[in-house]
C-alpha positions, 0 to 999 in steps of 0.5 A, a space after each residue: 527477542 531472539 531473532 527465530 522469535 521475531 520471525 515465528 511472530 512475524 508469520 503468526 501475525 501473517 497467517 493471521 492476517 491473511 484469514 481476518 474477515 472484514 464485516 461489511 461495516 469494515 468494508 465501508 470504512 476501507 472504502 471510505 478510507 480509500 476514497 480519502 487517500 485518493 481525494 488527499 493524493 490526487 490534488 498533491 499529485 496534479 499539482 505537483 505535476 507528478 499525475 499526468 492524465 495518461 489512460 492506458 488502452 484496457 489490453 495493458 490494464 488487465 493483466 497488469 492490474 492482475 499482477 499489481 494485486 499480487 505484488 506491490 498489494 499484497 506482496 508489500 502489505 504482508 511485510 509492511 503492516 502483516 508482519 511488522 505491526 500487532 494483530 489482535 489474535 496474536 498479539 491482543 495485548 499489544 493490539 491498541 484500542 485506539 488508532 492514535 496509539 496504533 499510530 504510533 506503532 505504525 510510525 516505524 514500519 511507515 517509514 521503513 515502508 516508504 524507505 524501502 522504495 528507496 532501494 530499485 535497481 532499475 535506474 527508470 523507476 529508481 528516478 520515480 522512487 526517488 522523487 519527493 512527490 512519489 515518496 509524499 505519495 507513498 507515505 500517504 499510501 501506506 497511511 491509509 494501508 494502515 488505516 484499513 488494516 486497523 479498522 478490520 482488526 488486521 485484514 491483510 486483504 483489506 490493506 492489499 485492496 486499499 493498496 492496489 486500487 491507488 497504485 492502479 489509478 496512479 498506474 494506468 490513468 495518471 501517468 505512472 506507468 510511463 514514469 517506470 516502464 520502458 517506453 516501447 511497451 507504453 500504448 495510451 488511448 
């Protein structure tokens, strides 16, 4: 496949994305999916000592949690599950009926997902991508994007939410954004 071709897929499927509609019943799924990654994570991150209770006053949590929807949420699911994996209406025949095959077609694009943290410039939060906790972490993460993006038939939004509201729990509670912000703009509760 030429790569102009892989781009114009990569946008359809984008596009696509972007206008799925979960159905009620999804969001119940997503937000069992949700819960799930957190309840998986949350022992590995307190044991690990990677999650440190650290709550942020609201005044940093508000916009900053306005922002972390936009980039990593929807930013990162619109390359690592819009783009780079099947969507029923674009590629219906290449849409698996069961997720241990959608699974399988995730496996590259998880990968390259949690890779690509790898590459920061910051030398703060390059320290944190680095770590084999955040990594694990991450790899849990974007299992569980995948999951909801599956379950919806492809919502990016659905991904983008089950993305953002971990990152935020990670963020602004347990320690996160201490590990990857400067320390003079940190103020704890």
């Amino acid at each position: 496949m030429a790569l102009a071709a892989m781009y114009e897929v990569a946008w359809k499927r984008v596009a696509a994305a972007a206008i799925t509609t979960p159905t009620s019943g999804d969001w119940v799924q997503v937000a069992f999916i949700i819960a799930a990654t957190c309840a998986v994570s949350l022992p590995i991150g307190l044991q690990s000592k990677f999650f440190k209770w650290e709550p942020m006053k609201l005044a940093t949590v508000i916009p900053a949690a306005m922002f972390t929807i936009i980039a990593p949420g929807f930013t990162e699911e619109a390359i690592f599950r819009a783009a780079l994996l099947p969507h029923p209406s674009v590629n219906p025949k290449a849409f698996p009926a069961s997720f241990s095959q959608f699974a399988l077609t995730a496996a590259l694009p998880l990968a390259i997902f949690v890779a690509y943290h790898l590459v920061n410039p910051d030398k703060r939060a390059r320290a944190v991508f680095w770590d084999a906790r955040f990594l694990a972490l991450a790899a849990l993460l974007g299992a569980g994007c995948t999951a909801s993006y599956y379950v919806t038939g492809g919502s990016l939004v659905a991904a983008a939410l089950t993305h953002w509201l971990p990152v935020n729990l990670w963020l602004f509670l347990l320690g996160g954004w201490n590990k990857v912000q400067p320390s003079e703009g940190t103020k704890k509760e």
